[in-house]
C-alpha positions in Angstrom: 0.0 0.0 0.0 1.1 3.1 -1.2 0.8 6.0 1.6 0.8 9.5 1.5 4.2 10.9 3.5 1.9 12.8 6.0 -2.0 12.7 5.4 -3.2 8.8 5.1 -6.6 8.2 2.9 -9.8 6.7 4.9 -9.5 3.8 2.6 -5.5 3.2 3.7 -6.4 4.3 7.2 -9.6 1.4 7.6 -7.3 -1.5 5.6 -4.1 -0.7 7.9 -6.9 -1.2 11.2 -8.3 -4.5 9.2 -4.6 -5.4 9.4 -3.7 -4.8 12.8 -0.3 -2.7 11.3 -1.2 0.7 12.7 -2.1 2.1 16.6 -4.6 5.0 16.6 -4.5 8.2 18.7 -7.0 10.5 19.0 -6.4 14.0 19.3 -9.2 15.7 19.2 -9.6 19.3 21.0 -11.6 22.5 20.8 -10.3 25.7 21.3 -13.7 27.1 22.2 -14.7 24.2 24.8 -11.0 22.5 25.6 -12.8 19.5 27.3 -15.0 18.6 24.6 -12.1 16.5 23.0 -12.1 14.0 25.8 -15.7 13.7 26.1 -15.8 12.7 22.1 -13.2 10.2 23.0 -15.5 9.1 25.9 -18.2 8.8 23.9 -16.9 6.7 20.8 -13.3 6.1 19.7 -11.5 4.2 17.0 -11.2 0.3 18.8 -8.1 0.2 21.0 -7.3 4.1 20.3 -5.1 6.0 22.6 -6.2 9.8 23.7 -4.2 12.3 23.7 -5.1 15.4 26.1 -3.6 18.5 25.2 -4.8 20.0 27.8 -3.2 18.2 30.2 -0.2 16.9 28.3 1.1 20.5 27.1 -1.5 22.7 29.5 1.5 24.2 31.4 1.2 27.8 30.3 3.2 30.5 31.9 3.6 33.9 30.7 7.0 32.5 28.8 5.2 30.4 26.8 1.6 31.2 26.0 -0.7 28.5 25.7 0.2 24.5 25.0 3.5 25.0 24.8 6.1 22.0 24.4 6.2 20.5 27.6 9.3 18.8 28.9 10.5 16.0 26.7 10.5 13.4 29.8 7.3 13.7 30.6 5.6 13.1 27.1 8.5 10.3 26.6 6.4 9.0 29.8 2.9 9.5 27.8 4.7 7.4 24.9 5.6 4.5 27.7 2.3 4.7 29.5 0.4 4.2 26.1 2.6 1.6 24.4 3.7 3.6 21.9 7.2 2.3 19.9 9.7 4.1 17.4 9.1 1.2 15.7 5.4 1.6 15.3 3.1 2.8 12.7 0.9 5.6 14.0 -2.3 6.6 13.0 -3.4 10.4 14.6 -6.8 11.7 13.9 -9.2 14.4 14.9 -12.5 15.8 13.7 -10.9 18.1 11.2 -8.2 16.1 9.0 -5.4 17.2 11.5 -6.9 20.6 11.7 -7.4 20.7 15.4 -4.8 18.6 17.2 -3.4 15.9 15.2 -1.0 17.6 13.3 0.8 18.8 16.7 1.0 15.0 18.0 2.1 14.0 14.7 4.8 16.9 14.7 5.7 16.2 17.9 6.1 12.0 17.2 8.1 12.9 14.3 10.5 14.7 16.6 11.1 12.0 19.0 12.4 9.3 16.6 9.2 7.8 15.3 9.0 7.6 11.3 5.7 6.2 10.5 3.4 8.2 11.8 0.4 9.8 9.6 -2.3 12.0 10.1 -5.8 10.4 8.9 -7.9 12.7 6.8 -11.7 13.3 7.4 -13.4 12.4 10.8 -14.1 9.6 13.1 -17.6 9.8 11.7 -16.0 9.3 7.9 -13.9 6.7 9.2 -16.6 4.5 10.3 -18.6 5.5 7.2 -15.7 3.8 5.2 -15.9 0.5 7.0 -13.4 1.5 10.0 -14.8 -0.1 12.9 -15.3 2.4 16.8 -16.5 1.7 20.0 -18.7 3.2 22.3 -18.4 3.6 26.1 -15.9 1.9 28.2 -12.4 2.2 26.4 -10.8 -1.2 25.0 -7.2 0.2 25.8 -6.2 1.5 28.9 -2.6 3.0 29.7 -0.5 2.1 32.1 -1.0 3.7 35.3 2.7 2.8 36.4 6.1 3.9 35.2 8.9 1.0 36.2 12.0 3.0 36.2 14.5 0.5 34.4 11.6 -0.3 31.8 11.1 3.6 31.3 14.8 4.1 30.9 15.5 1.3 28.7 12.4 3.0 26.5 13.6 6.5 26.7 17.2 5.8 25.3 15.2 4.5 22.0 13.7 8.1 21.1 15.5 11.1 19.9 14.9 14.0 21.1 15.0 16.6 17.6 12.7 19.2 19.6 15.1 22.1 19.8 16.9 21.4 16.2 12.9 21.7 14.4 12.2 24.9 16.8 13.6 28.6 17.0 13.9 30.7 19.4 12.3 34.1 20.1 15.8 35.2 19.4 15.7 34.0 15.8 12.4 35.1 15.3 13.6 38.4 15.9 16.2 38.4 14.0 14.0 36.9 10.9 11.9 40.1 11.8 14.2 42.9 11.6 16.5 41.7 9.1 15.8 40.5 5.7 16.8 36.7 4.6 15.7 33.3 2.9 13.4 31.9 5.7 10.1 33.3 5.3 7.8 34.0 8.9 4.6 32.3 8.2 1.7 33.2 10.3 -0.7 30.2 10.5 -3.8 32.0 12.3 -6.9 33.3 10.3 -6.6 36.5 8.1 -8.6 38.4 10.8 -6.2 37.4 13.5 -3.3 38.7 11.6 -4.3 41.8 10.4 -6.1 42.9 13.8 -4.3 46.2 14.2 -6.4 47.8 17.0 -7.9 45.4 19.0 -7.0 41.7 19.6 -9.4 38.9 18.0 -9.9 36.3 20.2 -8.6 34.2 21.5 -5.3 36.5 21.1 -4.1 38.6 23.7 -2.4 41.1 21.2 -3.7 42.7 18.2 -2.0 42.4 14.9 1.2 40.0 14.0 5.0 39.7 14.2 6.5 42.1 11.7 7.9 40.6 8.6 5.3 37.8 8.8 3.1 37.1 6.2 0.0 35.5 6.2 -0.8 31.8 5.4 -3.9 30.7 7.2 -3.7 27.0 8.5 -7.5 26.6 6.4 -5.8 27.3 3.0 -4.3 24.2 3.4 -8.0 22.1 2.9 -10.6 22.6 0.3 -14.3 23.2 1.1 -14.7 19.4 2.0 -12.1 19.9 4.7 -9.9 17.4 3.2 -6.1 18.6 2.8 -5.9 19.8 -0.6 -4.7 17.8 -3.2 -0.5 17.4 -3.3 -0.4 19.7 -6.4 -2.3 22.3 -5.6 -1.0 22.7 -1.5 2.3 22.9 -3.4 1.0 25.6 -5.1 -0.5 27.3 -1.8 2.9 26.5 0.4 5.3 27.7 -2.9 3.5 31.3 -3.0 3.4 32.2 0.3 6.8 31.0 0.8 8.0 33.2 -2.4 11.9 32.8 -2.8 12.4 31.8 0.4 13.8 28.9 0.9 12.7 27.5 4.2 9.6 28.7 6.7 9.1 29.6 9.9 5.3 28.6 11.0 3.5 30.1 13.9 0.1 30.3 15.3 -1.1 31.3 18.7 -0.2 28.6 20.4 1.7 26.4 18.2 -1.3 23.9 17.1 -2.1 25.3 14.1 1.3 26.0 12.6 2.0 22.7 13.1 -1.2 22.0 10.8 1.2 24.0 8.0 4.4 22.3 9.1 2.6 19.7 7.6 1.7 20.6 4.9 5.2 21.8 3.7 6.2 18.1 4.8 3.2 17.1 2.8 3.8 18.9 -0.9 7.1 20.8 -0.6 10.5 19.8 -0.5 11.3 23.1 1.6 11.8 22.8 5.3 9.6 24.6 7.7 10.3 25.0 11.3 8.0 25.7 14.6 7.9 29.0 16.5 9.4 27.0 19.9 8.5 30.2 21.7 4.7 29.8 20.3 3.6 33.3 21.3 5.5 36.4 19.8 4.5 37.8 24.2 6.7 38.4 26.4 10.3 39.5 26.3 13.0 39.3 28.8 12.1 39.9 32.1 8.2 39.3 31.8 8.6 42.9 29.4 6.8 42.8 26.0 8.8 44.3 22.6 6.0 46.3 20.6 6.3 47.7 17.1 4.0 50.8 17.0 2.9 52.3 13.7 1.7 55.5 15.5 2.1 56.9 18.8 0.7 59.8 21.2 2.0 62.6 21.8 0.2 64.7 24.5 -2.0 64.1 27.4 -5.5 64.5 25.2 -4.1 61.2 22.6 -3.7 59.7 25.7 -7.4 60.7 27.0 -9.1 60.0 23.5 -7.7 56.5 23.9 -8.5 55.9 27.4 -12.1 56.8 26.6 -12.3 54.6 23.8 -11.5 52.3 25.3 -13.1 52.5 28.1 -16.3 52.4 27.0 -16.2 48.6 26.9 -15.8 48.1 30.3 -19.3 47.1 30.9 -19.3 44.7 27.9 -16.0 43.3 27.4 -15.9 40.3 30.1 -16.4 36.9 28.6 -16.8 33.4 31.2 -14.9 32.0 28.0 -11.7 34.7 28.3 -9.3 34.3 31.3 -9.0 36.9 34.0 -6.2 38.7 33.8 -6.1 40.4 36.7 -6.5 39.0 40.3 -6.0 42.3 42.2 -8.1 44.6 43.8 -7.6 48.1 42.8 -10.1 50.6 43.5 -13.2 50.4 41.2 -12.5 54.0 38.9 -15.9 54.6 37.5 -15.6 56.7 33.5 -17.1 59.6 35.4 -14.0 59.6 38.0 -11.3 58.8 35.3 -12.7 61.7 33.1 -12.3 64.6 35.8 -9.0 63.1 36.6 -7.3 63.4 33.5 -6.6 66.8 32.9 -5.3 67.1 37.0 -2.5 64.1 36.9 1.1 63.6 35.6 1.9 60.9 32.4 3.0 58.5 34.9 -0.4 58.6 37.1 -2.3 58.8 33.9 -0.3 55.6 32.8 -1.2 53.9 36.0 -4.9 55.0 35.7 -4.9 53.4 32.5 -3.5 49.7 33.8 -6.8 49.9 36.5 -9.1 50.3 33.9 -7.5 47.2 31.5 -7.8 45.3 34.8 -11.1 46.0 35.3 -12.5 45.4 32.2 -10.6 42.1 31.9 -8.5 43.0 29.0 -4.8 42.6 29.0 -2.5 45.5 29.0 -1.0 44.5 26.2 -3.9 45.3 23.8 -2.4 48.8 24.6 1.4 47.8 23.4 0.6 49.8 20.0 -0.3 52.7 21.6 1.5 53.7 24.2 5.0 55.5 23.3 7.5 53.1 25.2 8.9 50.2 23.5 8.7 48.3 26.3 5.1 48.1 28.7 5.5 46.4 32.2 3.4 43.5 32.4 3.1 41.8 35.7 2.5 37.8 36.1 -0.6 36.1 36.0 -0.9 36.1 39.9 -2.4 39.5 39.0 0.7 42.1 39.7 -0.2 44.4 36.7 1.9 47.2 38.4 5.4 46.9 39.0 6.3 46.5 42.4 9.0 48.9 43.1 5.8 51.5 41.3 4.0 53.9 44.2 1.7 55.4 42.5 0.9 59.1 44.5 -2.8 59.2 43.3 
């Protein structure tokens, strides 16, 4: 059987199950409701599939990070032992979207630990079984281990190879790729709306706009209306013009899922290399500070006012259940009305400060601000809430 070097066909996907050749993962997730992947799994499953939780397995965010980064290479080796999964082994990772939502990052991140089979089925679980494959419903048929022996984990461990930090870059080199011209082209793998968001973030990003340089290349250019991967020759096509005469990529999304949906791709139909952002947000720099680009800038004490009041005006609509709180402090609530006869009466740095209490109270993040404000650099505290540095005393 003749398969496809990343994307595997129902057909080849039911006769390698009919076989007993190939292991299945699921992967599904949902951005919107996180836990709705495990309760598909729950629910029905490819027989004998393993789940795998990105939520739990790469849910250790920190303000470093963003969301789902990499997490540390032992403890997914320990996911790989738990659920008898080999170097050796064909693997078959699927979702509800052809790889759209989850299993593209497994399959990325199996690729970099030494396995070489591994393939991301196309369609959905419900396709699948329309094909012939055959599911299950309630009680799993596979269960992972619950123990880790040490020698056996050991012995296991010294089989994969770690290739994580060779097929990542650094926010570093993204930098670098972003104020100097060369061959690697920055691919931004989000939706044309979150990319070219220039005064207020789209959710779920915490930042408006993009990293300079970037272009855009939407992970859903890479399927047709069916949501099937396009066909090889025309995702060349797609992958070869947003790449331009560069001759490698850089892919990054919000959190790293979805670029990994155009890493493969590029595996898929190009012969050009294209790499993860490792630091999977362009956040925050060093010393929990965040590097802004700013097209404009204010100049006096009304720009700063007109924005204020702008934005201000959302504070009654802008919190969400869905969006995380940002701010776990308890600052004094500054009605409009108050913030409007103070304006004109305090210094830039009270003003500034007046500003942070109203992004905390409305739930938004100081950083949809970063474009505005005149620094290059905005403090931004952790998320235990601190969104005023600490050595700050503000005299208001």
């Amino acid at each position: 059987m003749a398969t496809r070097r990343v994307y595997l066909k129902l057909a080849e996907a039911v006769k390698l199950q009919s076989e007993g050749a190939a292991k299945f993962v699921d992967a599904r997730w949902s951005l919107d409701d996180p836990s709705r992947g495990l309760q598909s799994f729950e629910s029905s499953r490819v027989v004998k599939a393993r789940f795998f939780d990105l939520e739990s397995e790469c849910g250790q965010v920190t303000d470093a990070t963003g969301r789902h980064p990499l997490p540390a290479f032992d403890d997914f080796a320990a996911w790989l032992f738990k659920n008898d999964l080999q170097p050796k082994d064909t693997i078959v990772t699927y979702d509800d979207v052809s790889g759209a939502s989850c299993a593209c990052r497994l399959w990325w991140m199996l690729k970099t630990s030494g396995f070489s089979q591994v393939f991301v089925m196309e369609g959905s679980l419900a396709q699948f079984k329309g094909a012939g494959g055959v599911t299950e419903e309630g009680t799993p048929s596979y269960i992972p281990a619950s123990v880790l022996p040490e020698h056996a984990f050991a012995a296991f461990r010294q089989q994969l190879t770690n290739t994580w930090s060779e097929q990542t870059v650094t926010r570093a080199q993204v930098a670098a790729l972003a104020e100097t011209p060369s061959n690697t082209a920055l691919l931004d793998c989000r939706s044309q709306a979150r990319f070219s968001s220039v005064s207020e973030p789209v959710w779920p990003d915490k930042r408006p706009g993009h990293i300079p340089a970037a272009r855009s290349h939407p992970f859903s250019a890479n399927f047709g209306a069916d949501k099937l991967p396009l066909p090889d020759e025309k995702l060349r096509e797609v992958c070869e013009k947003s790449l331009g005469d560069a001759k490698e990529a850089v892919v990054y999304c919000g959190s790293g899922v979805t670029a990994c949906v155009t890493a493969a791709a590029f595996e898929q139909a190009v012969s050009k290399q294209a790499f993860r952002d490792q630091s999977c947000t362009w956040g925050p720099g060093p010393n929990g500070r965040r590097r802004c680009k700013r097209k404009t800038s204010p100049k006096t004490l009304i720009d700063y006012a007109a924005l204020l009041l702008r934005h201000c005006s959302r504070l009654s609509t802008s919190w969400s259940a869905e969006k995380p709180k940002l701010y776990a402090g308890s600052w004094p609530d500054l009605s409009k009305t108050i913030i409007a006869k103070s304006l004109f009466s305090c210094t830039p740095q009270q003003f500034r400060l007046i500003v942070l209490h109203s992004c905390a109270l409305s739930m938004i993040s100081s950083d949809l601000y970063a474009n505005d404000w005149p620094s290059t650099t905005w403090p931004v505290g952790s998320r235990s809430g601190h969104l005023i540095p600490k050595d700050c005393k503000p005299d208001i």
